[in-house]
C-alpha beads as a LAMMPS data file, in Angstrom:
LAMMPS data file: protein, C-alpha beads

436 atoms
435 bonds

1 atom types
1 bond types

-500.0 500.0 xlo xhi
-500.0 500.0 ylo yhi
-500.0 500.0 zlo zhi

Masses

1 110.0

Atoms # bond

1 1 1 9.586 -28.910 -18.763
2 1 1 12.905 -28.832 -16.399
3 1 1 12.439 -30.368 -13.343
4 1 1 13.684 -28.912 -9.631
5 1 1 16.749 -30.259 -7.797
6 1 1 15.972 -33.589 -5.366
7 1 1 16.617 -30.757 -2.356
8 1 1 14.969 -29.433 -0.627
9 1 1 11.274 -30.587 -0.166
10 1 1 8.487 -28.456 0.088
11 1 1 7.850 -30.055 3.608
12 1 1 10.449 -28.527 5.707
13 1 1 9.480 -24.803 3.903
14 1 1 5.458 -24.777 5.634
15 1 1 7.545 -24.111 9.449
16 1 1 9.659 -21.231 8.471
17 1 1 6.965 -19.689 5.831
18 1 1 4.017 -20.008 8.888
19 1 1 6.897 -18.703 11.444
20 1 1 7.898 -15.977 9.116
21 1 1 3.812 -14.922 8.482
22 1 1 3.111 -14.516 12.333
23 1 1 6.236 -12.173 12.400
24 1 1 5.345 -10.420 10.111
25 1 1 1.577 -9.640 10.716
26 1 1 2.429 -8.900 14.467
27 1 1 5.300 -6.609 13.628
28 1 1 2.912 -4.510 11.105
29 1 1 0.134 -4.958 13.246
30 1 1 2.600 -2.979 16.045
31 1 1 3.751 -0.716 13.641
32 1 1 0.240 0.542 11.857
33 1 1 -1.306 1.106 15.799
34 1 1 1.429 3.544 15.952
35 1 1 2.034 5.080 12.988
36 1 1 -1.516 5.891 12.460
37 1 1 -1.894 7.431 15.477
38 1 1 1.696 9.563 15.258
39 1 1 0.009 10.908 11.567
40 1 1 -2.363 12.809 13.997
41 1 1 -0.240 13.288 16.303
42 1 1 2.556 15.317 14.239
43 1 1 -0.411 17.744 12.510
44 1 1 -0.921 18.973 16.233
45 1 1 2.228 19.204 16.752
46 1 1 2.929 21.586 14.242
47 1 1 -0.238 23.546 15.104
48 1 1 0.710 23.592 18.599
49 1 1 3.890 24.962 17.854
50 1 1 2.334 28.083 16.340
51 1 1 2.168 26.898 12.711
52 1 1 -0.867 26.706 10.161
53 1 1 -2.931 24.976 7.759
54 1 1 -0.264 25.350 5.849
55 1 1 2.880 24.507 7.992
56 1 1 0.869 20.935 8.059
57 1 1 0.655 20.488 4.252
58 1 1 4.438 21.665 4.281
59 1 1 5.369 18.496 7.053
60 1 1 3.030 15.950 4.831
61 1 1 4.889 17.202 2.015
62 1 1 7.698 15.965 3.246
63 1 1 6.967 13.100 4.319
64 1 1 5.746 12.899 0.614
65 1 1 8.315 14.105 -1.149
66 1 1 11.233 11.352 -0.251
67 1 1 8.864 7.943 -0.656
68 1 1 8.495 9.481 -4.015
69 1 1 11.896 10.078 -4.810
70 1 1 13.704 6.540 -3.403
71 1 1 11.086 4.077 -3.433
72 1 1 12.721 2.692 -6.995
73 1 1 15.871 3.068 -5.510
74 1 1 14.852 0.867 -2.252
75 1 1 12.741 -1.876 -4.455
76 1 1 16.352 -2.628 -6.011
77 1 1 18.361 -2.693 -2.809
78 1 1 15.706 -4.975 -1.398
79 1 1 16.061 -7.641 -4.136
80 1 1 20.032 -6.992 -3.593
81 1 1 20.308 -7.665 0.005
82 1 1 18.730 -9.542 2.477
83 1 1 15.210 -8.394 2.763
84 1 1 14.638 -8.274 6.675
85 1 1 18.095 -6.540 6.739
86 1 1 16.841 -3.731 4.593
87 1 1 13.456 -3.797 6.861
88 1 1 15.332 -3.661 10.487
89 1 1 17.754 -0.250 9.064
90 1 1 14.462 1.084 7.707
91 1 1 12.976 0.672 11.310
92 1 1 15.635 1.544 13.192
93 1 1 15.733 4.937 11.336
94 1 1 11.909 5.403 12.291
95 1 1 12.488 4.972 15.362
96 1 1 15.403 7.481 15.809
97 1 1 13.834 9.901 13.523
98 1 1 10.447 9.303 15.736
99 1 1 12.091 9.267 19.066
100 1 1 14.595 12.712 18.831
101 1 1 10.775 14.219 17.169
102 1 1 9.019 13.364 20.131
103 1 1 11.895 14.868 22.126
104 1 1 11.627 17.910 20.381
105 1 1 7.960 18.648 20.987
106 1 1 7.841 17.508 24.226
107 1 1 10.594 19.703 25.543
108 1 1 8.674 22.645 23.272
109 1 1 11.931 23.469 21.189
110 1 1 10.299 21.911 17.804
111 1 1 10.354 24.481 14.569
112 1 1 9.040 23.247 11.217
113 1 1 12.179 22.829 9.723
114 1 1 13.025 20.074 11.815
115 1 1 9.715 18.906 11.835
116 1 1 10.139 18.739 8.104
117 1 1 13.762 16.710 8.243
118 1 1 12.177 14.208 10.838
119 1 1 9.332 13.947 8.899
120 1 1 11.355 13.153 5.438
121 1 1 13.651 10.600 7.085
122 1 1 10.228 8.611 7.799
123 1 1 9.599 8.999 4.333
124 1 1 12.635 7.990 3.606
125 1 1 12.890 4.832 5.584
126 1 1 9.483 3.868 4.458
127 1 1 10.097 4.336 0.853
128 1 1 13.110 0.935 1.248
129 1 1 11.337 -0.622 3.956
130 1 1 7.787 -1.085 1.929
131 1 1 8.958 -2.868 -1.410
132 1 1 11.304 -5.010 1.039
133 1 1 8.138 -5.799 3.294
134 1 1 6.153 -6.927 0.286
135 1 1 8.660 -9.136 -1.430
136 1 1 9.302 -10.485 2.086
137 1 1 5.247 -11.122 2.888
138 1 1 5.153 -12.793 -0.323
139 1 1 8.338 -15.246 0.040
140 1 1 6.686 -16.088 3.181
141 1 1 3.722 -18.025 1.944
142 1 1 2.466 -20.856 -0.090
143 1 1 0.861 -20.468 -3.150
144 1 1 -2.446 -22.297 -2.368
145 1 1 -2.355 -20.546 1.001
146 1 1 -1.242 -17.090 -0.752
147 1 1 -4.901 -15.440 -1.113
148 1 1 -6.208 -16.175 2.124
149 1 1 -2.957 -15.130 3.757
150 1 1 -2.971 -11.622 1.811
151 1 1 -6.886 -11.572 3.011
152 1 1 -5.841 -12.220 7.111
153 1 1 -3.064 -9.805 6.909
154 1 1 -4.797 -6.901 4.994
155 1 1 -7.901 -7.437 7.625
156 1 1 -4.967 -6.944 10.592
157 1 1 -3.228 -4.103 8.632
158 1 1 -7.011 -2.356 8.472
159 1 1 -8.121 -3.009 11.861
160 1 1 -4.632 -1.716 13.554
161 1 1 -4.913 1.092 10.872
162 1 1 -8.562 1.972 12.541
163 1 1 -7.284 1.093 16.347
164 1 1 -4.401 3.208 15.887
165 1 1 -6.281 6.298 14.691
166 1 1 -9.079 6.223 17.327
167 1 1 -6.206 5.171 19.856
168 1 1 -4.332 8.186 18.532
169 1 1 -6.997 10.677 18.633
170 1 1 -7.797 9.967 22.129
171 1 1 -4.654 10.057 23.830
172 1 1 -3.910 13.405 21.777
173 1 1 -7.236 14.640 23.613
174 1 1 -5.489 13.303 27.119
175 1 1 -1.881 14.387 26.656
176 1 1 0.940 15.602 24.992
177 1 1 1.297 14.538 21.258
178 1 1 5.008 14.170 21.464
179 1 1 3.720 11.133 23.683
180 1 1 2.130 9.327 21.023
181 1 1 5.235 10.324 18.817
182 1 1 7.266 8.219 21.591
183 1 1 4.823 5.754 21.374
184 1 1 5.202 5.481 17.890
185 1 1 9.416 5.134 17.731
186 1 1 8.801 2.444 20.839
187 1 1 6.555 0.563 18.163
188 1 1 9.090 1.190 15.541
189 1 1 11.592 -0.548 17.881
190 1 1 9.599 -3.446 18.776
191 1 1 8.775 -3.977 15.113
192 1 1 12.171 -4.200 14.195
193 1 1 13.432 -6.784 17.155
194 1 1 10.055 -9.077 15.969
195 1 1 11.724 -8.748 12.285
196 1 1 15.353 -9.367 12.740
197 1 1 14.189 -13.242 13.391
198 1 1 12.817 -13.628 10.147
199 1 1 14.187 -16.977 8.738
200 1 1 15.389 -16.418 5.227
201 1 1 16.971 -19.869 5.026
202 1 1 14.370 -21.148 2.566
203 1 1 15.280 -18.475 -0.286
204 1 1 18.046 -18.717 -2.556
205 1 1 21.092 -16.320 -2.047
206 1 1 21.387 -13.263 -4.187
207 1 1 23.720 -13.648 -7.231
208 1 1 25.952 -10.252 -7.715
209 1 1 24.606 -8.101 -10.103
210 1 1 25.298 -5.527 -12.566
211 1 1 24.784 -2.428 -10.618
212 1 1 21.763 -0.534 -9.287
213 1 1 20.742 0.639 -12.825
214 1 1 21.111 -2.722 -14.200
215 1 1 18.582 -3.843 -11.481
216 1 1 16.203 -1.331 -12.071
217 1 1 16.374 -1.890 -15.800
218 1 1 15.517 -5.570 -14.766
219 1 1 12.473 -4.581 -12.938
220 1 1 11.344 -1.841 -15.622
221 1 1 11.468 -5.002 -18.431
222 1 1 9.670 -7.345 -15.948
223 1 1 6.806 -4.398 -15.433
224 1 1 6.805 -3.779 -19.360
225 1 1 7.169 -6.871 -20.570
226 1 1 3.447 -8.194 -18.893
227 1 1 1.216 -6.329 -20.531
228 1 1 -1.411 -7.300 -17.224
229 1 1 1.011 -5.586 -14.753
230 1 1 1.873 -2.602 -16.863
231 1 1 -2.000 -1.676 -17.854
232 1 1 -2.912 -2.403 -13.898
233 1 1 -0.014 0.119 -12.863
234 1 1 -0.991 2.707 -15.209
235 1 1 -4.933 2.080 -14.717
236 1 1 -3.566 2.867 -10.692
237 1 1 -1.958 6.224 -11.098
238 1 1 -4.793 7.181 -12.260
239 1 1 -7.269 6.054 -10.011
240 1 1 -5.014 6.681 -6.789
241 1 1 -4.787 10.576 -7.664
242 1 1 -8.118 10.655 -8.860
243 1 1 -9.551 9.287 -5.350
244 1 1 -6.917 11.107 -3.854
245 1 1 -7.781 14.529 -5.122
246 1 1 -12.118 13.753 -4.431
247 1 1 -11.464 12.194 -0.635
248 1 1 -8.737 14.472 0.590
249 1 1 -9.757 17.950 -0.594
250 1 1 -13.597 17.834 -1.880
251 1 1 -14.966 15.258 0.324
252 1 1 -14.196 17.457 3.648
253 1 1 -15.538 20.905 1.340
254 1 1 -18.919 19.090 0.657
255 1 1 -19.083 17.837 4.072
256 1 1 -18.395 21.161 5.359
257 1 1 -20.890 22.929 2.770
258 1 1 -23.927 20.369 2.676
259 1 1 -23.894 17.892 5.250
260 1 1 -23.076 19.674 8.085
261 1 1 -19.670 19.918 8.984
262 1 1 -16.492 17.124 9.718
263 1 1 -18.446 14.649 11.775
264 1 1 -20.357 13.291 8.509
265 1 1 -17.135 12.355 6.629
266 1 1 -15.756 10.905 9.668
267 1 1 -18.958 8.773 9.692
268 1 1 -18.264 8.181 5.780
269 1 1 -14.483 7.502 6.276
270 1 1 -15.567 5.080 9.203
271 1 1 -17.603 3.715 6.929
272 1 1 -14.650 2.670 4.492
273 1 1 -12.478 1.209 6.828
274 1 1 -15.338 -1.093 8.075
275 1 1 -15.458 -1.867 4.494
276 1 1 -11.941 -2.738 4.066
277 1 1 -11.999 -5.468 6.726
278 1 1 -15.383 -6.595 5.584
279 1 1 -13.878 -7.082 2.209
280 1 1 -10.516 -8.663 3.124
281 1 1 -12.408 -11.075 5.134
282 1 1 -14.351 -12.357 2.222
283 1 1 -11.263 -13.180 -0.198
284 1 1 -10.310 -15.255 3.107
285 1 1 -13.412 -17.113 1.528
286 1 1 -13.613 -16.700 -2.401
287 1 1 -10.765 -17.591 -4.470
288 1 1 -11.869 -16.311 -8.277
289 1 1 -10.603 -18.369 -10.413
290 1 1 -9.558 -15.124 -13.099
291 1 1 -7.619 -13.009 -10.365
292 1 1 -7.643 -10.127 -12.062
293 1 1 -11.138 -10.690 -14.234
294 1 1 -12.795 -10.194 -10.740
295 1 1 -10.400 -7.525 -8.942
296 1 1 -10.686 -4.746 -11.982
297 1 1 -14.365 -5.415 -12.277
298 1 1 -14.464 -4.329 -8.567
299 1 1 -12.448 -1.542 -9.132
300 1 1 -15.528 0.017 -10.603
301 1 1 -17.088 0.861 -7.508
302 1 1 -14.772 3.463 -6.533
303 1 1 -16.346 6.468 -8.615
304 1 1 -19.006 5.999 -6.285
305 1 1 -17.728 8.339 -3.418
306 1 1 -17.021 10.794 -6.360
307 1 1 -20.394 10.915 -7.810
308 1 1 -22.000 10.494 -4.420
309 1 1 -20.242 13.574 -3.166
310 1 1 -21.112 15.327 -6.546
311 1 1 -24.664 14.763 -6.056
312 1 1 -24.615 14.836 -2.869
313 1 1 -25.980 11.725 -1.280
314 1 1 -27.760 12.231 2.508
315 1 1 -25.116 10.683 4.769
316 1 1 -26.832 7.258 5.381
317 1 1 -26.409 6.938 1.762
318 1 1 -22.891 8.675 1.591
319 1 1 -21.994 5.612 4.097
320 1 1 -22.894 3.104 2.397
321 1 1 -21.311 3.869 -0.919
322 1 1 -18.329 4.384 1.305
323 1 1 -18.780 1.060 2.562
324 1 1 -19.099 -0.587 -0.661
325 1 1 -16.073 1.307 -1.710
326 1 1 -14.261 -0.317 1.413
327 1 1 -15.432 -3.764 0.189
328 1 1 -14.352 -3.689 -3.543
329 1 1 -11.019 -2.085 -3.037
330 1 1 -10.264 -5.258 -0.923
331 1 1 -11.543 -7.638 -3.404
332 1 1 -9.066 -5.892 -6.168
333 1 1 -6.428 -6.130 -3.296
334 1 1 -6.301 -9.402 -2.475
335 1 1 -6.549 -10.811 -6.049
336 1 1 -3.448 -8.270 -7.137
337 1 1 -1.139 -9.351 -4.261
338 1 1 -1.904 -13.156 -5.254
339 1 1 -1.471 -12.296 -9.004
340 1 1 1.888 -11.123 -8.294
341 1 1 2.811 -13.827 -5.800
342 1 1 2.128 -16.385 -8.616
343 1 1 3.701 -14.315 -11.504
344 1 1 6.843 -13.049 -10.624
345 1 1 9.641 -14.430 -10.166
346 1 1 10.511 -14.182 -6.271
347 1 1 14.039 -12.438 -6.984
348 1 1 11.832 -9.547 -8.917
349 1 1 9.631 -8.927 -6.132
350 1 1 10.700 -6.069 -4.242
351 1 1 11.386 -4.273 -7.787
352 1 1 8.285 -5.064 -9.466
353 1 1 6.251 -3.837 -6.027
354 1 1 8.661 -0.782 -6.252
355 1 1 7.682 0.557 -9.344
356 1 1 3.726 -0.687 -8.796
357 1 1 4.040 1.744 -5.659
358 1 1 5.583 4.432 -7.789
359 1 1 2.389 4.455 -10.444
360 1 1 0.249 4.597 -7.289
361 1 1 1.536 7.635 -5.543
362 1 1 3.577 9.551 -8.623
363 1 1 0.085 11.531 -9.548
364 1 1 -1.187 12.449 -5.910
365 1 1 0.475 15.436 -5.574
366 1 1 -0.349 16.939 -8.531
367 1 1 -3.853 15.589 -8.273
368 1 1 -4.084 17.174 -4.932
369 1 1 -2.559 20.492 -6.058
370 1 1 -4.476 20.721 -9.176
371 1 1 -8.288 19.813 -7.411
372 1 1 -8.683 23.392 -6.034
373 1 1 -7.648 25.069 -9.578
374 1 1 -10.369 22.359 -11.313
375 1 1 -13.053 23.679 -9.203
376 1 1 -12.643 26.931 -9.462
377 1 1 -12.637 26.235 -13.673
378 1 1 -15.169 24.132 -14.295
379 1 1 -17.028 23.554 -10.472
380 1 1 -17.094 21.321 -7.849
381 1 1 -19.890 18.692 -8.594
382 1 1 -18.390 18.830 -11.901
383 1 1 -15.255 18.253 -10.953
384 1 1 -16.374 15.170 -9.161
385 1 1 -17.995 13.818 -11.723
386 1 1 -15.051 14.206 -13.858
387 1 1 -13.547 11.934 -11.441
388 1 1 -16.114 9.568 -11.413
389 1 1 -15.836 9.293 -15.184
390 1 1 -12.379 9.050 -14.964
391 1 1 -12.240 5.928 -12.675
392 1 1 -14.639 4.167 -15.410
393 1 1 -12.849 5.214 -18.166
394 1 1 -9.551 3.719 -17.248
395 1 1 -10.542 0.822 -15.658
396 1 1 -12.916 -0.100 -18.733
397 1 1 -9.658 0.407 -20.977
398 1 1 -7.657 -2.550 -18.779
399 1 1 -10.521 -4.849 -19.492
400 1 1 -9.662 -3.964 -22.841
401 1 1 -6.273 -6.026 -22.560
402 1 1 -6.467 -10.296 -22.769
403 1 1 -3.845 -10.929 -20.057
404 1 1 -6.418 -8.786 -17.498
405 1 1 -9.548 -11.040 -18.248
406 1 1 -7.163 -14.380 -18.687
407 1 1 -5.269 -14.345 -16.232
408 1 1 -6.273 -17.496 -14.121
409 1 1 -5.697 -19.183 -10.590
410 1 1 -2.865 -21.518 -10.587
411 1 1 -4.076 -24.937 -8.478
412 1 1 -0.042 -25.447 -8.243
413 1 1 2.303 -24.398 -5.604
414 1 1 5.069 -22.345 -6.368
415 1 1 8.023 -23.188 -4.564
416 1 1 10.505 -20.210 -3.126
417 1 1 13.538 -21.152 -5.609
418 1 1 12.451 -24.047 -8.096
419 1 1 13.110 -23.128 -11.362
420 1 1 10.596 -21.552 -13.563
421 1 1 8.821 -24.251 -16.403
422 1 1 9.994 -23.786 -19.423
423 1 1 8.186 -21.813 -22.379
424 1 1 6.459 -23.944 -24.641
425 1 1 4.774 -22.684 -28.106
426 1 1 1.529 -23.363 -26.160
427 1 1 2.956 -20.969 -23.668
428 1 1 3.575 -18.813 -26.285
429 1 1 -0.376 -19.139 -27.985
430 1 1 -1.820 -18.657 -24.986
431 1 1 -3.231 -15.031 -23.687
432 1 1 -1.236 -15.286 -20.855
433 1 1 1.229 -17.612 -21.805
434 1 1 5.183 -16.738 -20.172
435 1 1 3.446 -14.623 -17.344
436 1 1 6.263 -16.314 -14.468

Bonds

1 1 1 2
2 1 2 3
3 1 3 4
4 1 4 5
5 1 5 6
6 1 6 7
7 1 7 8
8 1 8 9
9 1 9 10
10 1 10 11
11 1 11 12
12 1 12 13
13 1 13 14
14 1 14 15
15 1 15 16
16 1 16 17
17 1 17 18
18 1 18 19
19 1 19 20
20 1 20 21
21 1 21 22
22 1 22 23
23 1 23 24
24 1 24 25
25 1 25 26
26 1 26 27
27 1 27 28
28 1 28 29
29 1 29 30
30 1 30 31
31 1 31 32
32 1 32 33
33 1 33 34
34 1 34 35
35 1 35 36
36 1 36 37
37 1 37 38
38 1 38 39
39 1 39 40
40 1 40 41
41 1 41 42
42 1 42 43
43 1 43 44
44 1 44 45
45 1 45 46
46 1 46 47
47 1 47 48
48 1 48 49
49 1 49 50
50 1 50 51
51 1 51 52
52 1 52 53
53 1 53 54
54 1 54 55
55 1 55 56
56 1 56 57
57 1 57 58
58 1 58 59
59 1 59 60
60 1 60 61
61 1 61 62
62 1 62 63
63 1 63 64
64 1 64 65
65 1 65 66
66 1 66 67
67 1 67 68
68 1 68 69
69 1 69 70
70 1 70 71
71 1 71 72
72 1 72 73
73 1 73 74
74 1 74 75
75 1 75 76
76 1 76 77
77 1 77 78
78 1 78 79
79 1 79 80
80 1 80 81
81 1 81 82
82 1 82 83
83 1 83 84
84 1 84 85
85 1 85 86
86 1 86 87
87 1 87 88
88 1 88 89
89 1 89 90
90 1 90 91
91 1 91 92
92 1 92 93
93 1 93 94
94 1 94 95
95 1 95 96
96 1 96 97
97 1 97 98
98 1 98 99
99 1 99 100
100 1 100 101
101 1 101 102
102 1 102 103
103 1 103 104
104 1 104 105
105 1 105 106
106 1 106 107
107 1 107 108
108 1 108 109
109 1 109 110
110 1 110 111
111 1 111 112
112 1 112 113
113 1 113 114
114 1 114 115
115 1 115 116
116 1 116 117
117 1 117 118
118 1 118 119
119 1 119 120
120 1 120 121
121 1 121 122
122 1 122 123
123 1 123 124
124 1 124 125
125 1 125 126
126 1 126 127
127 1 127 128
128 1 128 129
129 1 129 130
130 1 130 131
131 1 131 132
132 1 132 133
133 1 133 134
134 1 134 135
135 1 135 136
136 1 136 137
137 1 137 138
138 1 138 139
139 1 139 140
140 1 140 141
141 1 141 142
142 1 142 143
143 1 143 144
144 1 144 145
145 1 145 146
146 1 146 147
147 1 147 148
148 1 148 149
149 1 149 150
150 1 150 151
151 1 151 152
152 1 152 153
153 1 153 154
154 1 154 155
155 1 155 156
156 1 156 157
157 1 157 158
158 1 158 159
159 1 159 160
160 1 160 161
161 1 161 162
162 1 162 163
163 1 163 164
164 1 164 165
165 1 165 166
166 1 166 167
167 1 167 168
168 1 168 169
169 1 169 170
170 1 170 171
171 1 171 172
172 1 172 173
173 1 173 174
174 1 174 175
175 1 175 176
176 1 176 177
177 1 177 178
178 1 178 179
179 1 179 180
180 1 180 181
181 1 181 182
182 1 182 183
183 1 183 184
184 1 184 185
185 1 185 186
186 1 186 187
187 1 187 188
188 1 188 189
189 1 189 190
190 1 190 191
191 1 191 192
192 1 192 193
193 1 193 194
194 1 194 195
195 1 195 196
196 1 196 197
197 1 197 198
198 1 198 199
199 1 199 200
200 1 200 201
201 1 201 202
202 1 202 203
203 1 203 204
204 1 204 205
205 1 205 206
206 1 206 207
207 1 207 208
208 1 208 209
209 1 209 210
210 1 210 211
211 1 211 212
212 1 212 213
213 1 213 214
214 1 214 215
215 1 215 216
216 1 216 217
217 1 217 218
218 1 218 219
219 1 219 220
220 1 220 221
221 1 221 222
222 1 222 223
223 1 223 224
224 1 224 225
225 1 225 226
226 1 226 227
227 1 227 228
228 1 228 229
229 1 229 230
230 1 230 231
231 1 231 232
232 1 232 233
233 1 233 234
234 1 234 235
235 1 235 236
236 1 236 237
237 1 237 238
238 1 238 239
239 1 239 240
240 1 240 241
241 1 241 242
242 1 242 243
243 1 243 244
244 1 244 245
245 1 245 246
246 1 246 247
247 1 247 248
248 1 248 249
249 1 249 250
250 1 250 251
251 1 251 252
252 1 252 253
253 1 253 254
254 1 254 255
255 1 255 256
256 1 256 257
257 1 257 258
258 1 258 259
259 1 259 260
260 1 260 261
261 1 261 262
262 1 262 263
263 1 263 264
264 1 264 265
265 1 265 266
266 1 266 267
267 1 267 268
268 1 268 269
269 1 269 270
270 1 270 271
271 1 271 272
272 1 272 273
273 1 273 274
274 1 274 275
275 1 275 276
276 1 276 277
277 1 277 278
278 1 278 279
279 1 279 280
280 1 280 281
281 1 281 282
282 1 282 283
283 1 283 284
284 1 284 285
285 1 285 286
286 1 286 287
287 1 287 288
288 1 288 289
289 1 289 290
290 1 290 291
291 1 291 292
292 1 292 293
293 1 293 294
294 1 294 295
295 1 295 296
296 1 296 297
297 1 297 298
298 1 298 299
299 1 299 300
300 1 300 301
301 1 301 302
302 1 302 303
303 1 303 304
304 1 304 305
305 1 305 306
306 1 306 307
307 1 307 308
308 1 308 309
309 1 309 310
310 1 310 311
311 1 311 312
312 1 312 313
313 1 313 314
314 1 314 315
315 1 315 316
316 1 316 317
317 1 317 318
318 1 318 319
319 1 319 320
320 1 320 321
321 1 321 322
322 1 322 323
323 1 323 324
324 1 324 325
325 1 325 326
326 1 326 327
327 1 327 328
328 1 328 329
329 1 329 330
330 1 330 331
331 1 331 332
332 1 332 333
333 1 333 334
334 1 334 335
335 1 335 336
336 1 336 337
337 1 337 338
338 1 338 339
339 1 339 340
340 1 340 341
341 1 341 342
342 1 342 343
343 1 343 344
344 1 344 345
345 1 345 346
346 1 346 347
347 1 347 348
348 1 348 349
349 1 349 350
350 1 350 351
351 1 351 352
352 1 352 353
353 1 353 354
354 1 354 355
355 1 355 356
356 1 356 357
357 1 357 358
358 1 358 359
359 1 359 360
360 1 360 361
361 1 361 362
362 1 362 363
363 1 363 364
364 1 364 365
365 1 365 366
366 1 366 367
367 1 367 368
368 1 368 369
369 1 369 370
370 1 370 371
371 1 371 372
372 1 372 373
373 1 373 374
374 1 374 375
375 1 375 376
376 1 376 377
377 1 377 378
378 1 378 379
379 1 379 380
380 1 380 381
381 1 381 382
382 1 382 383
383 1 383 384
384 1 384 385
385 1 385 386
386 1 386 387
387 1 387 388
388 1 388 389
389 1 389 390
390 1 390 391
391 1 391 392
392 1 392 393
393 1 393 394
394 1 394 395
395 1 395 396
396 1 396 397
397 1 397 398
398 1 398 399
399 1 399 400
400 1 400 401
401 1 401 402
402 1 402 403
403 1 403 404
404 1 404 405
405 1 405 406
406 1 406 407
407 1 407 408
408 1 408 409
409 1 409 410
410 1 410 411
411 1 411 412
412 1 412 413
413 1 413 414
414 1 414 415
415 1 415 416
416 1 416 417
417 1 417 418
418 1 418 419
419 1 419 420
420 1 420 421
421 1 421 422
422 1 422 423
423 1 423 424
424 1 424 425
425 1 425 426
426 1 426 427
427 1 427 428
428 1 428 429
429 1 429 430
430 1 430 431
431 1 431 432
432 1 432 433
433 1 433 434
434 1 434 435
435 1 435 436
């Protein structure tokens, strides 16, 4: 096994790494309270500026359309340049975006084309700043300390997420929603200042490269070449659309049809997002020792909604599968974030989270677009229970692979730079021998 260099220790890295962690869980703590709240905000916007149902699917579109389209491109320019660099320009262009669309709807001269460019610049900036925020979150923590540091800063990222939206909704009720829109480029602003102090001192500079394609080739062969990540991405463009397409278009049609209108899948939604902290403060708790043994098992629990929904469930009941739901999805969460903190090689980072995004979101849209022609086919609470099915299907399949039920907890730290150990013919004989 090669050994690291004398220099540095892993002492002096615990001040920057705990320094770098607080920035960065305030700044997306500031930056989920008002982005959550501007999502609302922007849909009346549009509708009070004369436009429909369908003027708002047109402006989420857009928004769509462009993470789609350059996340790759901004996973490879954040493992090429300095990741908080990449972060601040993707903030700053928030902001400006957010700020001259506030403007515009608060001086009443907004039309949906410009809603639609503002909206897409978002998109844009969000599609280099996210793979740059996760190889950056991930750089900035120890690997013993890596689970329950993924746990604390989903719970924030939740809790802000559920703030912001009840925050949002009210003040939309009290004033203008260009306000919140301000708001939200203000937050944008402060997010940015709180990241350009990240200290990146502790890791290593970026060697040139061969070009943008030859970095994305090096990210596709790290994805393809770990049979674990590959199956988990693939398992998650499934499930993502599949949840997608039963949450976003069904879920409000069966609350609408049999439980009474919107207020019971607020409950339900409510529900969820309790869930999600509830969940994210357990894995501050359990560490399982086969990371992702334990997160696809709980990945399981997500046809629930579907079939609930399909059945339907009374509300009470529709809660608490939602709340379940909320719970599990943390649980896989958690153990996927520390799975690819101790696998991958830190240079890789933004990349590999780049292309794991990509699987996640690719299907939605046509999941979305296809759920109404699927009902009208085959159904609704057949439809849902296709979905249900679905969700077991594939995630029984990436049981199927060895590297998913191997895969264990290292008890070792791995230091931001040291070299990786070398491969041994043990390595090679083992089911998850060479994974980083």
């Amino acid at each position: 096994m090669t050994t690291a260099p004398a220099s540095p220790s892993p002492a002096p890295r615990s001040v920057p790494a705990g320094r770098n962690f607080g920035l960065l869980t305030a700044a997306a703590i500031i930056t989920s309270l008002g982005t959550n709240g501007a999502l609302i905000a922007a849909a009346f916007a549009v509708l009070e500026s004369g436009g429909d149902s369908g003027d708002v699917g047109l402006v989420a579109a857009a928004r769509t359309a462009p993470l789609v389209l350059f996340l790759l491109i901004g996973g490879a320019v954040a493992d090429r340049l300095p990741r908080h660099r990449v972060m601040v320009a993707a903030n700053t262009l928030n902001c400006v975006s957010q700020a001259v669309f506030a403007w515009l709807v608060l001086t009443g001269g907004a039309e949906l084309w410009q809603m639609m460019l503002l909206t897409a610049l978002c998109g844009t900036g969000q599609a280099f700043f996210g793979p740059a925020a996760e190889g950056m979150l991930m750089s900035s923590v120890d690997g013993e300390q890596a689970a329950r540091a993924f746990a604390f800063f989903r719970m924030s990222m939740h809790g802000a997420a559920i703030g912001g939206a009840a925050l949002g909704g009210a003040m939309i009720a009290a004033m203008d929603p260009g306000w919140v829109l301000a708001i939200d480029a203000a937050a944008f602003a402060v997010a940015g200042v709180l990241r350009a102090f990240l200290d990146v001192s502790h890791i290593p500079a970026r060697l040139p490269g061969g070009g943008l394609l030859a970095d994305l080739r090096e990210g596709w062969q790290e994805v393809v070449g770990r049979p674990w990540l590959w199956a988990v991405v693939l398992q998650f463009s499934v499930v993502v659309a599949v949840v997608g397409a039963a949450e976003a278009v069904y879920g409000p049609l069966v609350a609408r049809d049999e439980l009474g209108g919107a207020r019971p899948w607020g409950f339900a939604l409510a529900a969820f997002g309790v869930g999600t902290l509830g969940g994210a403060l357990l894995m501050t708790r359990w560490k399982p020792r086969r990371l992702l043994l334990a997160g696809t098992l709980c990945v399981f629990p997500l046809a629930l909604p579907s079939a609930g929904l399909a059945i339907p469930l009374p509300v009470v009941g529709l809660c608490a599968v939602m709340f379940v739901t909320g719970v599990a999805i943390e649980v896989f969460g958690v153990s996927w974030m520390t799975a690819l903190h101790q696998e991958i090689p830190e240079e890789k980072l933004s990349r590999v989270a780049a292309y794991d995004w990509f699987g996640s979101v690719a299907m939605v849209p046509l999941a979305t677009a296809a759920a109404g022609p699927v009902e009208t086919l085959v159904g609704r609470s057949e439809a849902l229970w296709g979905c249900a099915a679905l969700i077991v299907l594939v995630t029984a399949g990436v049981l199927l692979v060895p590297d998913v039920r191997n895969l264990t907890r290292r008890s070792t730290v791995k230091q931001i730079g040291a070299p990786e150990p070398a491969r041994t013919s043990a390595d090679a004989e083992s089911p998850v021998g060479g994974l980083g």
